[in-house]
mmCIF entry with sequence, helices, sheets and N, C-alpha, C, O atoms, coordinates in Angstrom:
data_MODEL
# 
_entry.id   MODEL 
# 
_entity.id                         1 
_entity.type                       polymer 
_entity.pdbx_number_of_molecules   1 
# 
_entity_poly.entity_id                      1 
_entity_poly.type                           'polypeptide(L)' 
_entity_poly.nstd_linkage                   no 
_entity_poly.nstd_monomer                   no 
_entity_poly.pdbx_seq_one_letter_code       
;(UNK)(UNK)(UNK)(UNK)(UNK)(UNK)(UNK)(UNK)(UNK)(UNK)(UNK)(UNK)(UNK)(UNK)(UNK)(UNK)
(UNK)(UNK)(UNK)(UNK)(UNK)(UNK)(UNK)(UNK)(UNK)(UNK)(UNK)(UNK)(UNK)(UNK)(UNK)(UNK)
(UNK)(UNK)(UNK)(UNK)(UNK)(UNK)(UNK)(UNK)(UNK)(UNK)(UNK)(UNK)(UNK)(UNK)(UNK)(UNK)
(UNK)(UNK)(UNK)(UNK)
;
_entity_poly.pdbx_seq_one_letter_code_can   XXXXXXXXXXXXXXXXXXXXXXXXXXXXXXXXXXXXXXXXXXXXXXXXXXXX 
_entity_poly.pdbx_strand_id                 A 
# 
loop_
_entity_poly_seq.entity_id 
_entity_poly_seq.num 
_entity_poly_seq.mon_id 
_entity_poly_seq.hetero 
1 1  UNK n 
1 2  UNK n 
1 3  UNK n 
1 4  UNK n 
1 5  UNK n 
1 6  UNK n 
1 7  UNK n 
1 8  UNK n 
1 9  UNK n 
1 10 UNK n 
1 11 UNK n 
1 12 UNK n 
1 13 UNK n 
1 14 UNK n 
1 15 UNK n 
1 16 UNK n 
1 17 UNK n 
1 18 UNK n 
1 19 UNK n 
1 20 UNK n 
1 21 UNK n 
1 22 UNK n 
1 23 UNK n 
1 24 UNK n 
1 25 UNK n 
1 26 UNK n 
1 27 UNK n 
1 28 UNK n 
1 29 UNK n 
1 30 UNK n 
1 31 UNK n 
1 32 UNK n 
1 33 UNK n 
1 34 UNK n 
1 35 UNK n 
1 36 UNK n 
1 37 UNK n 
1 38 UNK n 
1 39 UNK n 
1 40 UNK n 
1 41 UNK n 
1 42 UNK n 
1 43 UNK n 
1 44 UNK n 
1 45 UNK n 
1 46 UNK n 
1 47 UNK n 
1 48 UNK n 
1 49 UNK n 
1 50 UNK n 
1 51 UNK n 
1 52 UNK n 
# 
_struct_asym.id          A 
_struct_asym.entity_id   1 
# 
loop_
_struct_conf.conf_type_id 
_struct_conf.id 
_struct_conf.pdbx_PDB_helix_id 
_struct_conf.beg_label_comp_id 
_struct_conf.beg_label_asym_id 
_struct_conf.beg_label_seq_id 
_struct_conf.pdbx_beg_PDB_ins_code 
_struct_conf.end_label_comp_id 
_struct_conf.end_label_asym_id 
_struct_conf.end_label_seq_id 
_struct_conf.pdbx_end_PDB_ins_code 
_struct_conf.beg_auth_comp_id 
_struct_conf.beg_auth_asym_id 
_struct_conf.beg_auth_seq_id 
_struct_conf.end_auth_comp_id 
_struct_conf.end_auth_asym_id 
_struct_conf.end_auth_seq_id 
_struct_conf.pdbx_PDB_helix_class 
_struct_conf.details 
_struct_conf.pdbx_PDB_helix_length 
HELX_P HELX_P1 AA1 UNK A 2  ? UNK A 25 ? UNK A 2  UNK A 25 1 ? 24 
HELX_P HELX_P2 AA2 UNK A 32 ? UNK A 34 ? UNK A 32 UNK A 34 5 ? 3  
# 
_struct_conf_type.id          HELX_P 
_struct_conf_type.criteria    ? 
_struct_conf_type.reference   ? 
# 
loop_
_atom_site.group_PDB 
_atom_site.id 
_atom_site.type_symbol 
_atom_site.label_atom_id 
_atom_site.label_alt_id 
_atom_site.label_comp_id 
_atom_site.label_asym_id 
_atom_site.label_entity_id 
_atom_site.label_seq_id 
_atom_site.pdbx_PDB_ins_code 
_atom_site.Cartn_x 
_atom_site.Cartn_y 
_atom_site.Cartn_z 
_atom_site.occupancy 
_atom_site.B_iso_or_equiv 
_atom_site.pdbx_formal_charge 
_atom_site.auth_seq_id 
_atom_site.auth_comp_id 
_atom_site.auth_asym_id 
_atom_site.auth_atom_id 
_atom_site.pdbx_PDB_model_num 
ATOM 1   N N  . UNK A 1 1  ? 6.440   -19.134 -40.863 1.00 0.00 ? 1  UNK A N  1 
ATOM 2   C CA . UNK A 1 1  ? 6.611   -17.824 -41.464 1.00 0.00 ? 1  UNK A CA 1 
ATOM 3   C C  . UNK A 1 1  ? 5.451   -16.901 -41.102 1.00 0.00 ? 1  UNK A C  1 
ATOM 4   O O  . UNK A 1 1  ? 5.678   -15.894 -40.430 1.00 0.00 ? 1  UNK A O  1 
ATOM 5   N N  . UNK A 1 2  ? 4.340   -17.168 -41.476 1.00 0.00 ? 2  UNK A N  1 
ATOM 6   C CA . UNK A 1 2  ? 3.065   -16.736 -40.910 1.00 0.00 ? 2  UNK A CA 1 
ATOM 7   C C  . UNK A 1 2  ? 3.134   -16.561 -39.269 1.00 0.00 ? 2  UNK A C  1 
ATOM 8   O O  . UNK A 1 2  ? 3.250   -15.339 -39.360 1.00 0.00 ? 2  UNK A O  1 
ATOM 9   N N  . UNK A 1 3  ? 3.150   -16.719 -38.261 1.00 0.00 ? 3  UNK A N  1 
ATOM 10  C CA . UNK A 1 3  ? 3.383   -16.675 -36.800 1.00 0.00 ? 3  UNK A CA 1 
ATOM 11  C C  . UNK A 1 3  ? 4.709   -14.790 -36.984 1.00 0.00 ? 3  UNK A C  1 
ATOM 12  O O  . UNK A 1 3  ? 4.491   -13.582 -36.891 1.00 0.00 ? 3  UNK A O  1 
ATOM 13  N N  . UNK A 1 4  ? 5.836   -15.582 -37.241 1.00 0.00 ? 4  UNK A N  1 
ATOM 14  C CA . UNK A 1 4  ? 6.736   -13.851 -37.566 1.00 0.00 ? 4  UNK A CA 1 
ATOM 15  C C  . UNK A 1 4  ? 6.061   -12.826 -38.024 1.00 0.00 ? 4  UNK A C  1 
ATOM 16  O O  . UNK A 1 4  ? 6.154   -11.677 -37.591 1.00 0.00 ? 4  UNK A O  1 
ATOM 17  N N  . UNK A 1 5  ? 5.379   -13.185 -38.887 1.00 0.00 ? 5  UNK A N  1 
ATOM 18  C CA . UNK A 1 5  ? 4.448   -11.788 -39.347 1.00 0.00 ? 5  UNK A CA 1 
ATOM 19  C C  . UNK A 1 5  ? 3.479   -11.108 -38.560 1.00 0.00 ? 5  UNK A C  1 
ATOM 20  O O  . UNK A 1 5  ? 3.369   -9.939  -38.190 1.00 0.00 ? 5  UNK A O  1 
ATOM 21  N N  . UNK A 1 6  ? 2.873   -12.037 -38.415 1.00 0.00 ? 6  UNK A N  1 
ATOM 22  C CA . UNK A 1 6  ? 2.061   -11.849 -37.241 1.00 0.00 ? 6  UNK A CA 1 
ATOM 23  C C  . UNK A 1 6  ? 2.533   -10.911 -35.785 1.00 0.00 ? 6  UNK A C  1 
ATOM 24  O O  . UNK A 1 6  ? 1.860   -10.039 -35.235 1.00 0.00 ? 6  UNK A O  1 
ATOM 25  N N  . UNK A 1 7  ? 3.797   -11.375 -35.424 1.00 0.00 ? 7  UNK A N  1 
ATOM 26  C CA . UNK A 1 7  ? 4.007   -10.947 -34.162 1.00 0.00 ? 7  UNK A CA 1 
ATOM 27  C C  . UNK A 1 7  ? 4.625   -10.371 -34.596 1.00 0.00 ? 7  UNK A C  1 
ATOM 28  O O  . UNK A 1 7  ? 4.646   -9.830  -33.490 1.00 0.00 ? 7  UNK A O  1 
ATOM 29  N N  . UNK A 1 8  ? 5.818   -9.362  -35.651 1.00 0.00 ? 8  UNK A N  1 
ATOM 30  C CA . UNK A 1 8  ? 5.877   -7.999  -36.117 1.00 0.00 ? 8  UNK A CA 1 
ATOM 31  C C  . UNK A 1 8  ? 5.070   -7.376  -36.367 1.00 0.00 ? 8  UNK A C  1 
ATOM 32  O O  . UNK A 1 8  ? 5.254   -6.187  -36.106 1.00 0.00 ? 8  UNK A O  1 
ATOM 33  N N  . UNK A 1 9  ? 3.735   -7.749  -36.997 1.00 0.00 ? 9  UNK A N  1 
ATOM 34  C CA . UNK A 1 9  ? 2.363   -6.912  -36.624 1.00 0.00 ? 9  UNK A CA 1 
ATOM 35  C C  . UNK A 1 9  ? 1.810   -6.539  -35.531 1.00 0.00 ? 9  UNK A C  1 
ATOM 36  O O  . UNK A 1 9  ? 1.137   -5.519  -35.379 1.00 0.00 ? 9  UNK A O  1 
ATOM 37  N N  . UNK A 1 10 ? 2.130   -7.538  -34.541 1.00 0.00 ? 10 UNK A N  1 
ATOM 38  C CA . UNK A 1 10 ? 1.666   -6.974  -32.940 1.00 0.00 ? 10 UNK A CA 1 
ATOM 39  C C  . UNK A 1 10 ? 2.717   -5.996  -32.987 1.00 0.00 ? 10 UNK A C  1 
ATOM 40  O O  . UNK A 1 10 ? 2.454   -4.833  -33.292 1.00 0.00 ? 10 UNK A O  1 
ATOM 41  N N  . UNK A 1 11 ? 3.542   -6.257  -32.793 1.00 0.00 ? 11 UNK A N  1 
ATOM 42  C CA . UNK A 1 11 ? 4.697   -5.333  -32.008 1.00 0.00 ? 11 UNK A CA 1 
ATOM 43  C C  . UNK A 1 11 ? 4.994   -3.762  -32.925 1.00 0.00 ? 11 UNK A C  1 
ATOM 44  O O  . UNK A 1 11 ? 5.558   -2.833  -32.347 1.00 0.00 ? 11 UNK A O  1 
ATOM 45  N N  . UNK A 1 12 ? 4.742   -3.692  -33.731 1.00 0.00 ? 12 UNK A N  1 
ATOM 46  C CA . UNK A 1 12 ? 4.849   -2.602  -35.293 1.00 0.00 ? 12 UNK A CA 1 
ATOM 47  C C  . UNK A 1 12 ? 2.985   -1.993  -34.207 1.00 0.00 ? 12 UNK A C  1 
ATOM 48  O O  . UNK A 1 12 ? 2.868   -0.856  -33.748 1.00 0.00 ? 12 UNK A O  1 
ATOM 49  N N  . UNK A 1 13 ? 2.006   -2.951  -34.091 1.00 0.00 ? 13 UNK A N  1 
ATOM 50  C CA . UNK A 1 13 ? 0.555   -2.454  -33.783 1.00 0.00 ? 13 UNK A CA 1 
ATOM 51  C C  . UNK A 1 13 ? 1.059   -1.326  -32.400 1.00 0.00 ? 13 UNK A C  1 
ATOM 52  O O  . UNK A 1 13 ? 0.985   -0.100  -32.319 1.00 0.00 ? 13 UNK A O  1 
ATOM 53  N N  . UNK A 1 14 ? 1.555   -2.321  -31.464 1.00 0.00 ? 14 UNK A N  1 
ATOM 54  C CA . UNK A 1 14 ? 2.088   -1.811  -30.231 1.00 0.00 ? 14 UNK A CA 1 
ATOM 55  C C  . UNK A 1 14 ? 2.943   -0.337  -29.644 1.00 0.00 ? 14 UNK A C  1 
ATOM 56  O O  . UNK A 1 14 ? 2.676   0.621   -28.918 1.00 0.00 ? 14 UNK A O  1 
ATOM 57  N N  . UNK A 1 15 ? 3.840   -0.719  -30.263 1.00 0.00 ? 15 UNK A N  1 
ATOM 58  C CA . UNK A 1 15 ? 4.475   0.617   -30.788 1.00 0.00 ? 15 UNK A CA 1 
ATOM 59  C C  . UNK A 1 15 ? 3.598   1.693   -30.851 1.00 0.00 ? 15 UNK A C  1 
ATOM 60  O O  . UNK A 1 15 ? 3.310   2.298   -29.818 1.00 0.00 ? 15 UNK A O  1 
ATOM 61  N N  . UNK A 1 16 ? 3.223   1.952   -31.727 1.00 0.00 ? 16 UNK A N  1 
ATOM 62  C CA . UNK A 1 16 ? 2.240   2.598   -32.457 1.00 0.00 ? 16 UNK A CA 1 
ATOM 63  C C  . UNK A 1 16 ? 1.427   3.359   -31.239 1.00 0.00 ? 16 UNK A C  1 
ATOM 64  O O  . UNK A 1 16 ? 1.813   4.317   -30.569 1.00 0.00 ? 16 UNK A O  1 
ATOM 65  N N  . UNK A 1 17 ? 0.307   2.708   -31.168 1.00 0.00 ? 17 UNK A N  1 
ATOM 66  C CA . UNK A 1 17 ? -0.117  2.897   -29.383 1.00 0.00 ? 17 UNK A CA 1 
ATOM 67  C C  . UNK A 1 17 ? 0.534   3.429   -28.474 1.00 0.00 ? 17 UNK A C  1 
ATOM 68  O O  . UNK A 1 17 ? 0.093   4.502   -28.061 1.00 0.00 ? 17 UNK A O  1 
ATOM 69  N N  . UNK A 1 18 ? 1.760   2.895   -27.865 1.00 0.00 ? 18 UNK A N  1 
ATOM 70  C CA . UNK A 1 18 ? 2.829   3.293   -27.388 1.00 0.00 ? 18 UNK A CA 1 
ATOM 71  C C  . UNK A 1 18 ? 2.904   4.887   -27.626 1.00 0.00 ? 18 UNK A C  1 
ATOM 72  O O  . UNK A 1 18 ? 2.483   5.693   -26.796 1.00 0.00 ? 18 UNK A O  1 
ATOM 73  N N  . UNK A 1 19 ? 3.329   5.148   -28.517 1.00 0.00 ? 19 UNK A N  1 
ATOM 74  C CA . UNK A 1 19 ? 3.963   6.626   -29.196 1.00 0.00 ? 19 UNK A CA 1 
ATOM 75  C C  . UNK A 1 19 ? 3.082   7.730   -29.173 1.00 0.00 ? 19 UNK A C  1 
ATOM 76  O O  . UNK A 1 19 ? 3.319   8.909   -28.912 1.00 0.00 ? 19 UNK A O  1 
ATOM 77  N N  . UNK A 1 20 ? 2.051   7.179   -29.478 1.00 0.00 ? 20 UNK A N  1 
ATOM 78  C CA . UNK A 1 20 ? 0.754   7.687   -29.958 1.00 0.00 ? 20 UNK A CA 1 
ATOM 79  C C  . UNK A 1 20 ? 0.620   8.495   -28.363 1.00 0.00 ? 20 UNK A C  1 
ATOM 80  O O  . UNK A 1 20 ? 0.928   9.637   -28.020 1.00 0.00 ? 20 UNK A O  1 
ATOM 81  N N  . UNK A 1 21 ? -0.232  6.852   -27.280 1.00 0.00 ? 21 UNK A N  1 
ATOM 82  C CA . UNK A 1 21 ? -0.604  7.638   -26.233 1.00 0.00 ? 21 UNK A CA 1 
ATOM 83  C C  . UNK A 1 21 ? 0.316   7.622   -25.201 1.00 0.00 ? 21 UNK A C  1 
ATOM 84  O O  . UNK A 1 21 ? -0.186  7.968   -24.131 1.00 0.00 ? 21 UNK A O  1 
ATOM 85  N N  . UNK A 1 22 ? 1.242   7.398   -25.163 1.00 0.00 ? 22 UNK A N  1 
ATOM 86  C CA . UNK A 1 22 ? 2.187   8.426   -24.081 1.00 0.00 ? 22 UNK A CA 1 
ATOM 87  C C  . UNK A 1 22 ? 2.318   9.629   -23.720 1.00 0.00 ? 22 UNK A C  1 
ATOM 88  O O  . UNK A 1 22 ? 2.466   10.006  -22.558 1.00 0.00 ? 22 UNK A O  1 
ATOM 89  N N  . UNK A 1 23 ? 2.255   10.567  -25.058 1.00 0.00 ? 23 UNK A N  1 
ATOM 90  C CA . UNK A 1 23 ? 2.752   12.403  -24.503 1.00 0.00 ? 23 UNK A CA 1 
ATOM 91  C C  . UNK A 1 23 ? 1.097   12.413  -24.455 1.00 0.00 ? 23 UNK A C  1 
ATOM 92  O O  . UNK A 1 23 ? 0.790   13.100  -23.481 1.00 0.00 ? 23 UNK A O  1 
ATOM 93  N N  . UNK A 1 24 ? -0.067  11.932  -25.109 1.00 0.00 ? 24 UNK A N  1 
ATOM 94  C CA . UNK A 1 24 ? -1.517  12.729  -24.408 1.00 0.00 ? 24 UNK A CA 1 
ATOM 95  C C  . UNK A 1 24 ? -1.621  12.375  -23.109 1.00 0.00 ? 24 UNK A C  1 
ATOM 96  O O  . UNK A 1 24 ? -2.252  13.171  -22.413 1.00 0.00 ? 24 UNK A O  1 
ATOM 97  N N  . UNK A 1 25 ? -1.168  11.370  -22.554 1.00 0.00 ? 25 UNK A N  1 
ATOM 98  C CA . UNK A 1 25 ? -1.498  10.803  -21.457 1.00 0.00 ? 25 UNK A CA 1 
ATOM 99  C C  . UNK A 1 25 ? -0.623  11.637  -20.318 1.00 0.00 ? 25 UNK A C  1 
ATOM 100 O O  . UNK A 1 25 ? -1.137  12.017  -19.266 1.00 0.00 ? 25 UNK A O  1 
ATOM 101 N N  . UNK A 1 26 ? 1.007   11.914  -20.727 1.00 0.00 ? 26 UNK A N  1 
ATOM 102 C CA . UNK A 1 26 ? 1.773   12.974  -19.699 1.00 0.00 ? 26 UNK A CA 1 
ATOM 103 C C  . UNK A 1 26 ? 1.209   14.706  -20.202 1.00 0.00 ? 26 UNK A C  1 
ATOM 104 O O  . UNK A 1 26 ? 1.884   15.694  -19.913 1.00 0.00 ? 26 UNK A O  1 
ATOM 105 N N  . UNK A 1 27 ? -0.110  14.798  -20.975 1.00 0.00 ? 27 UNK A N  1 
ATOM 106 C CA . UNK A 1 27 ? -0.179  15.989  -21.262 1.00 0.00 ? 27 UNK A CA 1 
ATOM 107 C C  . UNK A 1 27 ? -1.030  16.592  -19.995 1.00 0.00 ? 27 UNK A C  1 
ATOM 108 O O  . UNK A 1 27 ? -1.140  17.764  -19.634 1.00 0.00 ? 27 UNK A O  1 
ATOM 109 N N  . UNK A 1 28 ? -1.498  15.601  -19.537 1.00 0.00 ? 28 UNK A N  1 
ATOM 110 C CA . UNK A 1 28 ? -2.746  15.881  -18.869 1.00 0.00 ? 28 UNK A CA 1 
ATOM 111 C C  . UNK A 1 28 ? -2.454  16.601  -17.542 1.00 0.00 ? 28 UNK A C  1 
ATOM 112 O O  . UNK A 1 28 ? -1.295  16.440  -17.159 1.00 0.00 ? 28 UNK A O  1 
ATOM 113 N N  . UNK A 1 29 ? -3.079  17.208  -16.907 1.00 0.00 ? 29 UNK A N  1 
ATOM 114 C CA . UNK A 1 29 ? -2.287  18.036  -15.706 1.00 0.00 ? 29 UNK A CA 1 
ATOM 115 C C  . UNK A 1 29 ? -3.333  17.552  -14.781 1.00 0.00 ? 29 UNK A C  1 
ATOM 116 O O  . UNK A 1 29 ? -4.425  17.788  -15.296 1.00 0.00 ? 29 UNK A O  1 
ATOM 117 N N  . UNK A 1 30 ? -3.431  17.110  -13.902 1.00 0.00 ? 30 UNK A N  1 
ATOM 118 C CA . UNK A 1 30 ? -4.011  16.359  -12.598 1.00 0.00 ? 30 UNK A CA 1 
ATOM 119 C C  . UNK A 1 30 ? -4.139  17.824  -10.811 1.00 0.00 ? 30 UNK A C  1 
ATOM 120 O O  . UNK A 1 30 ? -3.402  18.685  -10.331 1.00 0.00 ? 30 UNK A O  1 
ATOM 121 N N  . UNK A 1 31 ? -5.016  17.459  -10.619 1.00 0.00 ? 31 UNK A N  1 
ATOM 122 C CA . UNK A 1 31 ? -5.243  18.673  -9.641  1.00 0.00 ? 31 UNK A CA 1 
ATOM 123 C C  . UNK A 1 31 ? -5.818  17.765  -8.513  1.00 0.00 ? 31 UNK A C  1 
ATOM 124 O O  . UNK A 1 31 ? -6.315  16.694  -8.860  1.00 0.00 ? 31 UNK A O  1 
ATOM 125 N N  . UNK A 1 32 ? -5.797  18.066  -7.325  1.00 0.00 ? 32 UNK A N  1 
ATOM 126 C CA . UNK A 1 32 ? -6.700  17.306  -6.206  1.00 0.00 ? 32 UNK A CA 1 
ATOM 127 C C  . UNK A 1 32 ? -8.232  16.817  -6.987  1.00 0.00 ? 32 UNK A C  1 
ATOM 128 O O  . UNK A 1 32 ? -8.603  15.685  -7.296  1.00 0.00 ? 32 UNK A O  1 
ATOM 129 N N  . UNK A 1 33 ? -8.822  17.945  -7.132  1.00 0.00 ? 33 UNK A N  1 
ATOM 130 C CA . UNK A 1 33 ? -10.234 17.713  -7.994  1.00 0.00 ? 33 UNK A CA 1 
ATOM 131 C C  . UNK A 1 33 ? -10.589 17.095  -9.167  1.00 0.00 ? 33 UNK A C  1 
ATOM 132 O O  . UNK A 1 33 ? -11.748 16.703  -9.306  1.00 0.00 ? 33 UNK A O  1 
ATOM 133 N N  . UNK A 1 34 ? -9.445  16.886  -10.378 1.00 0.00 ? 34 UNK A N  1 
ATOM 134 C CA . UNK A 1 34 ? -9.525  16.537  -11.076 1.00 0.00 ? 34 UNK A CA 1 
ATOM 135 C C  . UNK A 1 34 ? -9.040  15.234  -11.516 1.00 0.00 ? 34 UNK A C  1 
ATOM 136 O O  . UNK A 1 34 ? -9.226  14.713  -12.615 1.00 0.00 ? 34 UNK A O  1 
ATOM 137 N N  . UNK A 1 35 ? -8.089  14.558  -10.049 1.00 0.00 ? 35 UNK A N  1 
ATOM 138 C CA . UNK A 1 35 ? -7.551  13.458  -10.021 1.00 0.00 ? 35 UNK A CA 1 
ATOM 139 C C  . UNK A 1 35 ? -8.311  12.282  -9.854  1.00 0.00 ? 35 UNK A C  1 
ATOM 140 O O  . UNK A 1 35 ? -9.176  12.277  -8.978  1.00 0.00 ? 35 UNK A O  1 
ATOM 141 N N  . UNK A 1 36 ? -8.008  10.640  -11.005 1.00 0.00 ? 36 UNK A N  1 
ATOM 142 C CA . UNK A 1 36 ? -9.043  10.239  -10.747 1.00 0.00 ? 36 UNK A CA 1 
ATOM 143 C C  . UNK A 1 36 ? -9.725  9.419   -9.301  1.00 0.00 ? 36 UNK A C  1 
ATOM 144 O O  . UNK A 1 36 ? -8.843  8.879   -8.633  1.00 0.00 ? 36 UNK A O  1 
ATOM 145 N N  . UNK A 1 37 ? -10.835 9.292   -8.864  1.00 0.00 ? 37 UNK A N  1 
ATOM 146 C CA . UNK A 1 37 ? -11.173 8.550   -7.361  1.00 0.00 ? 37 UNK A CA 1 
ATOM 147 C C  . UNK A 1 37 ? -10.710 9.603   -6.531  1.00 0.00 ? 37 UNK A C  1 
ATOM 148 O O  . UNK A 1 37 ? -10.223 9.439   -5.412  1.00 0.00 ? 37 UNK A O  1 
ATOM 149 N N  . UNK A 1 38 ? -10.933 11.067  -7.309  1.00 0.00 ? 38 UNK A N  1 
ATOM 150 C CA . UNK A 1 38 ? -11.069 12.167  -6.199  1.00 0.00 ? 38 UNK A CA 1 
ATOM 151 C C  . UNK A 1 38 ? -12.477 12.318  -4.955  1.00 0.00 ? 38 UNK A C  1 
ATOM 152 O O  . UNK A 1 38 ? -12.510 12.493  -3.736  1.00 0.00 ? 38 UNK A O  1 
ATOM 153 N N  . UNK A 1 39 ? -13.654 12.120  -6.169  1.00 0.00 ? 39 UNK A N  1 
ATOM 154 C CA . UNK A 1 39 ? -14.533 12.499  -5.524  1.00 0.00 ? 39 UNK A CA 1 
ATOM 155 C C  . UNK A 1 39 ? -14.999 11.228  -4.264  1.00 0.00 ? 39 UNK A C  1 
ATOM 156 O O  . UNK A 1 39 ? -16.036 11.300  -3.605  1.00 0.00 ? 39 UNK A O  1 
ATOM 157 N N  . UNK A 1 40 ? -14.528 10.716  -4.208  1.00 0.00 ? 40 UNK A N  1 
ATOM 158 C CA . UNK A 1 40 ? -14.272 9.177   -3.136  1.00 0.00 ? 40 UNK A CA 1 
ATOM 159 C C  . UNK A 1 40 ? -13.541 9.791   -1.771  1.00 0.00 ? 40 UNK A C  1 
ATOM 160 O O  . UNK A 1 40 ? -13.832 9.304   -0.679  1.00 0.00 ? 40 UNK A O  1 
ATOM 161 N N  . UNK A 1 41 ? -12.795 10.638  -1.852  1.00 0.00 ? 41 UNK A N  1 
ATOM 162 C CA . UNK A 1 41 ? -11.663 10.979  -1.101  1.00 0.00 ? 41 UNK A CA 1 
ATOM 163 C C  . UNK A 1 41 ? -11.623 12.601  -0.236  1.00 0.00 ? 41 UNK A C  1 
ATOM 164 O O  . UNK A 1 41 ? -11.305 13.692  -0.710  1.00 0.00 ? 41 UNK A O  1 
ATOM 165 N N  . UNK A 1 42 ? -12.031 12.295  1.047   1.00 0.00 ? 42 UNK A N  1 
ATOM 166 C CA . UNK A 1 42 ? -11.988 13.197  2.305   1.00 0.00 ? 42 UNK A CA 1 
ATOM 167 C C  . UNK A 1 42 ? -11.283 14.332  2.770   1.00 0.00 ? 42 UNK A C  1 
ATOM 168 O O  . UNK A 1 42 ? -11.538 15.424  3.277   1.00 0.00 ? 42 UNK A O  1 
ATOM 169 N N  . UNK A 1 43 ? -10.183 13.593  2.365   1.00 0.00 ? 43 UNK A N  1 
ATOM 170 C CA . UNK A 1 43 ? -9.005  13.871  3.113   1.00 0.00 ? 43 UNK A CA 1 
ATOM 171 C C  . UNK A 1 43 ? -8.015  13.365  4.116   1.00 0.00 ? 43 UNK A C  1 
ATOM 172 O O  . UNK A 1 43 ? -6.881  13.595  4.536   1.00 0.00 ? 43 UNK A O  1 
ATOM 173 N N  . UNK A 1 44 ? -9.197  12.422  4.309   1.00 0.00 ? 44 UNK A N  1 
ATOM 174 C CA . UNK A 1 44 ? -8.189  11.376  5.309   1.00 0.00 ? 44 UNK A CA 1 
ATOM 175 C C  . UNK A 1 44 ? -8.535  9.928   4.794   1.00 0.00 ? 44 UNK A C  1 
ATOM 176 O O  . UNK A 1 44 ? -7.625  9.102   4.868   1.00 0.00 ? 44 UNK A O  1 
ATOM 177 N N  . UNK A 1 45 ? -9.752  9.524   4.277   1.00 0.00 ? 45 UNK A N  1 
ATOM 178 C CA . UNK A 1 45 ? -9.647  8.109   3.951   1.00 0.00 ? 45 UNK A CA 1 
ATOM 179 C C  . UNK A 1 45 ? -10.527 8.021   2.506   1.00 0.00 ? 45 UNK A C  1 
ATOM 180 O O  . UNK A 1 45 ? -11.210 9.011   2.243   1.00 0.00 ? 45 UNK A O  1 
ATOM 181 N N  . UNK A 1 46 ? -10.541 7.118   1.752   1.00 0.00 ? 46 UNK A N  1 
ATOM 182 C CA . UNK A 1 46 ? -11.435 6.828   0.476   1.00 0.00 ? 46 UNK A CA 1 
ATOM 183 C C  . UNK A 1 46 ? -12.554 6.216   1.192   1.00 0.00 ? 46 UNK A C  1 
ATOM 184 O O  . UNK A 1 46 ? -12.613 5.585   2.247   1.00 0.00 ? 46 UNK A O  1 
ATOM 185 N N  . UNK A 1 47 ? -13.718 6.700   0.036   1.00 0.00 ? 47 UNK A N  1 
ATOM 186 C CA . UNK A 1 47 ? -15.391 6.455   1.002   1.00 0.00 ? 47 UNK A CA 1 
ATOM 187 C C  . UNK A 1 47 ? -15.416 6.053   -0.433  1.00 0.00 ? 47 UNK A C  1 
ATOM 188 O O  . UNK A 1 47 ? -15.072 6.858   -1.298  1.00 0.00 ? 47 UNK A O  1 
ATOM 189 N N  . UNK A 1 48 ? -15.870 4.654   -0.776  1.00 0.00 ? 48 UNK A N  1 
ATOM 190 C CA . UNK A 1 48 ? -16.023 4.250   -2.242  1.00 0.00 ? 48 UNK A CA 1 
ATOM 191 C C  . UNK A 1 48 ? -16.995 3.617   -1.965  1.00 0.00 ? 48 UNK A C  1 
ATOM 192 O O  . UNK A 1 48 ? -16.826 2.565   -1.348  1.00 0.00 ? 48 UNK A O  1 
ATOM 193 N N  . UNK A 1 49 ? -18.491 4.088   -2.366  1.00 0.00 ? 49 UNK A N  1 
ATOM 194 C CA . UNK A 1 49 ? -19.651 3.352   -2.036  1.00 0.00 ? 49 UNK A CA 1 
ATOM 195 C C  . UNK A 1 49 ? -19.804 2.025   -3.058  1.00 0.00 ? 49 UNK A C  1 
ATOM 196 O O  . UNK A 1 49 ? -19.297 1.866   -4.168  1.00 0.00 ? 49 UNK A O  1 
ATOM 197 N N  . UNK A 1 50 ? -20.886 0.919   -2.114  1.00 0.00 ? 50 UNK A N  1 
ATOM 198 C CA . UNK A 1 50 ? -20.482 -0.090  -2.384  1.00 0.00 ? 50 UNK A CA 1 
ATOM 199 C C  . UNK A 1 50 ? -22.386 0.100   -3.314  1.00 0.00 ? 50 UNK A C  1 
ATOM 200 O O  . UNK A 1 50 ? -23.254 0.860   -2.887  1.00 0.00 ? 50 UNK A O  1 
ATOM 201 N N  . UNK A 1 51 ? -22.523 -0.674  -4.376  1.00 0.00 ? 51 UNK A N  1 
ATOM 202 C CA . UNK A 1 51 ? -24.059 -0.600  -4.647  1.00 0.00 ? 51 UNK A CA 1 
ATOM 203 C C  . UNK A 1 51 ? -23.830 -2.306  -5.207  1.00 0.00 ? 51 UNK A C  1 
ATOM 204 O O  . UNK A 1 51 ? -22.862 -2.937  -5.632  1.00 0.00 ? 51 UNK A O  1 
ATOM 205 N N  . UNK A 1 52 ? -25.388 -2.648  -4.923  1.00 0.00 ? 52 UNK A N  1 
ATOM 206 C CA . UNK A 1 52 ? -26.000 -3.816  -5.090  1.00 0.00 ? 52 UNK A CA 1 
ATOM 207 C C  . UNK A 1 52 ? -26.074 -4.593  -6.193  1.00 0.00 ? 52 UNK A C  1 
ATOM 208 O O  . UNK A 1 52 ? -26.694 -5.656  -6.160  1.00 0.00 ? 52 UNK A O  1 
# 
């Protein structure tokens, strides 16, 4: 019985999340510059420096 509850709590948690960040996430408007692993990017290839 305990285990069912549980995993209607995930899924009730999930949801939730779900609903929540979906429309902020399609709110966002994306531009060459503002897209992410822009500043990596030339125009012709990704330059993603490597550090130590």
């Amino acid at each position: 019985m305990r285990n069912r509850k549980q995993h209607i709590a995930i899924l009730v948690a999930v949801w939730i999340v779900c609903t929540t960040i979906g429309p902020v996430s399609s709110s966002i408007q994306y531009t060459r510059e503002t897209m992410p692993g822009a500043q990596y990017y030339d125009g012709k290839k990704l330059n993603i420096p490597i550090s130590k």
